[in-house]
N, C-alpha and C positions, 0 to 999 in steps of 0.2 A: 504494500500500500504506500502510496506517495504522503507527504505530508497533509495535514488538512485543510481543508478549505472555508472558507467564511461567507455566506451568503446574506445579506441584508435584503430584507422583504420588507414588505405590507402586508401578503396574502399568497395563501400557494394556491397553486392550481392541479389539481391530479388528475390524469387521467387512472383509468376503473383498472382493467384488465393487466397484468402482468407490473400492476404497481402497486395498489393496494389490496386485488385478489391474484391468486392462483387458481386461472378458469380454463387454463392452457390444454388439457385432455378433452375437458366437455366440449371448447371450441373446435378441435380437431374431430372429434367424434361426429359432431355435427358436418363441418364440409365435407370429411369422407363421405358420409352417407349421401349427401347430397351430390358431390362430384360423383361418384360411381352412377348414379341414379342418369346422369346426364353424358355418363360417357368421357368425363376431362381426367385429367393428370391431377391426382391432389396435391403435390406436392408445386403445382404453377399457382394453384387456385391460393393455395397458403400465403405464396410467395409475395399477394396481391392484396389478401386479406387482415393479414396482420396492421392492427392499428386505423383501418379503414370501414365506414359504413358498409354494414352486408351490402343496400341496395348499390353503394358504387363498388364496391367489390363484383357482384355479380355484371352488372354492365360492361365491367371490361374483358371479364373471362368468357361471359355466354352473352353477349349485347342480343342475341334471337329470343332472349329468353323476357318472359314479362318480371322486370326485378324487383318489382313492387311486393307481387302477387309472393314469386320467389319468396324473397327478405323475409315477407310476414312469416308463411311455413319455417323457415330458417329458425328465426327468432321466437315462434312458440315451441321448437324444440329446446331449444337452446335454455328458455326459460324451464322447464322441464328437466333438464336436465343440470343438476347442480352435484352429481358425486365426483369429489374429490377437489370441489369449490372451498377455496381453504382462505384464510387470511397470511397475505406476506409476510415474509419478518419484519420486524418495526412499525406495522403501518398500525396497529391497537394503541399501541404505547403513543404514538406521534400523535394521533388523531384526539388522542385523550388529553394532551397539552395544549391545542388549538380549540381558541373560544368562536365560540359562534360565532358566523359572520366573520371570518377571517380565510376561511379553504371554503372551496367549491373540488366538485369532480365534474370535468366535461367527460365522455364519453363516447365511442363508437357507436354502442348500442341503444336500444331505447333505454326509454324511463322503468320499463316492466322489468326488463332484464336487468339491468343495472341495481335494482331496488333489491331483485331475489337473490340476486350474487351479494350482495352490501349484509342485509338479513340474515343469509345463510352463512357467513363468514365472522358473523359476531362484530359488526362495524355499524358506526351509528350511520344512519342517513345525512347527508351534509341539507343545510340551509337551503345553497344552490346547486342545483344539478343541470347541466346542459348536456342534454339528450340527442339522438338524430332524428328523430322529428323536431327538436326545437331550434333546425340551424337547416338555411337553405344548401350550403353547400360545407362538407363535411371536412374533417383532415382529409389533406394536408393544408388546405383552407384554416386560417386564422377564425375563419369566423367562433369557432366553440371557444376555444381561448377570450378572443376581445367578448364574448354576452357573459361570459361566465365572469371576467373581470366587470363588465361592466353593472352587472346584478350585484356582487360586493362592493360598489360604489369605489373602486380602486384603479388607479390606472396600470395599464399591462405592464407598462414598464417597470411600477414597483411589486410586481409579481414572480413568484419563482414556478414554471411550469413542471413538474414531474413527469418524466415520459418513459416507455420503454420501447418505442418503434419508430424507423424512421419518418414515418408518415407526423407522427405526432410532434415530434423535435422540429418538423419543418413547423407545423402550424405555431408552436410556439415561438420559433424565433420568428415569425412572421407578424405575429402580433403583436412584437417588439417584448417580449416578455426574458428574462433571465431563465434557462433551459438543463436542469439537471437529468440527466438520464442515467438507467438503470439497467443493469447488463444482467437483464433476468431473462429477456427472451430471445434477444442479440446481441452476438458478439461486440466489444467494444470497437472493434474496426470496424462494424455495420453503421453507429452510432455517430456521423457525422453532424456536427455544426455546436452541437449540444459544449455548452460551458465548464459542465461539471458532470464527472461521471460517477458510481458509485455501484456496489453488487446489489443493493437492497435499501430499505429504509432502516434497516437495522443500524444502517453508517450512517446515520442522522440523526443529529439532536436538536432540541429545540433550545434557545434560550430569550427571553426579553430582548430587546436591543437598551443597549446601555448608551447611546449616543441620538443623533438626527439621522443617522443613516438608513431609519426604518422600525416598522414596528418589533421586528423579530430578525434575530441570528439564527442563521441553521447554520451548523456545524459539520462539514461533511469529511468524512474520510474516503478521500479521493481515489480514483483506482488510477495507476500509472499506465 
């Protein structure tokens, strides 16, 4: 591990999957199912869906296919399916030192899903939640990032985004936001742009800010 690192915020921003849950089997269970069903390569389908709304997921791998209609069946499996939906390391203990109104979770998935992974993982529900119905156009689009800041009345830029996929690291730094990423479901060499990297939230602590440089210090133990 490298030395650590000193982040000064106002408010984090998480994304759901592969940062503060472990949904990584049921997601895969699911596109398998679904790629076999239509004949594709899961391992392209994956390559695509990581970090990205099902319905633009599907669009770019089967654009014939109706990815509405798709998405939906996708996502009431998905919702249904919660064995082995676990809580990350760190993300209980973090989530417990942050007052309300200070973290939001954007998300790939809906609000349904996002809720029953949260639920089932023993994690409270955040304040704000931006969902993919609640954003016209998805990661790697900033948009989930800027409404999820802009619902905690915070500017992005005094924001630290938590990500673990490329797609989401673009959207944060796109919404000018400070960009920690997590080498939980890519390689740190996948993990471009991102400011700060770390294995888990387990490398992160929270502390007050003791100066104007922001409401809160995260502490992070950086990975080299």
């Amino acid at each position: 591990m490298a030395p650590v690192g000193v982040i000064r915020c106002d408010a984090i921003l998480f994304d759901l999957d592969g940062v503060l849950v472990d949904s990584g089997a049921a997601v895969e269970r699911a596109w398998e199912r679904w790629a076999a069903r239509h004949k594709l390569q899961l391992h392209h389908v994956l390559a695509e869906a990581h970090g990205r709304r099902t319905t633009d997921t599907i669009r770019v791998v089967a654009p014939w296919l109706d990815a509405e209609a798709e998405s939906r069946a996708l996502e009431e499996a998905e919702t249904a399916d919660t064995h082995g939906v676990v809580a990350l390391p760190g993300a209980a203990s973090l989530l417990e030192l942050l007052p309300v109104g200070s973290w939001a979770v954007a998300t790939s998935g809906t609000r349904s899903l996002a809720a029953t992974r949260l639920m089932h993982a023993g994690l409270p529900l955040p304040k704000v939640l931006v969902a993919a119905e609640d954003v016209q156009y998805g990661k790697p689009d900033p948009q989930p990032y800027v409404n999820a800041a802009q619902a905690l009345a915070v500017d992005p830029a005094r924001c630290v985004v938590i990500e673990d996929a490329p797609a989401g690291i673009a959207a944060g730094i796109a919404a000018g936001a400070i960009v920690l990423a997590l080498t939980t479901t890519f390689a740190a060499s996948e993990l471009h742009g991102a400011s700060y990297l770390a294995p888990s939230l387990a490398a992160v602590s929270l502390h007050p800010s003791a100066g104007a440089g922001g409401r809160f210090e995260l502490v992070v133990a950086v990975e080299s």
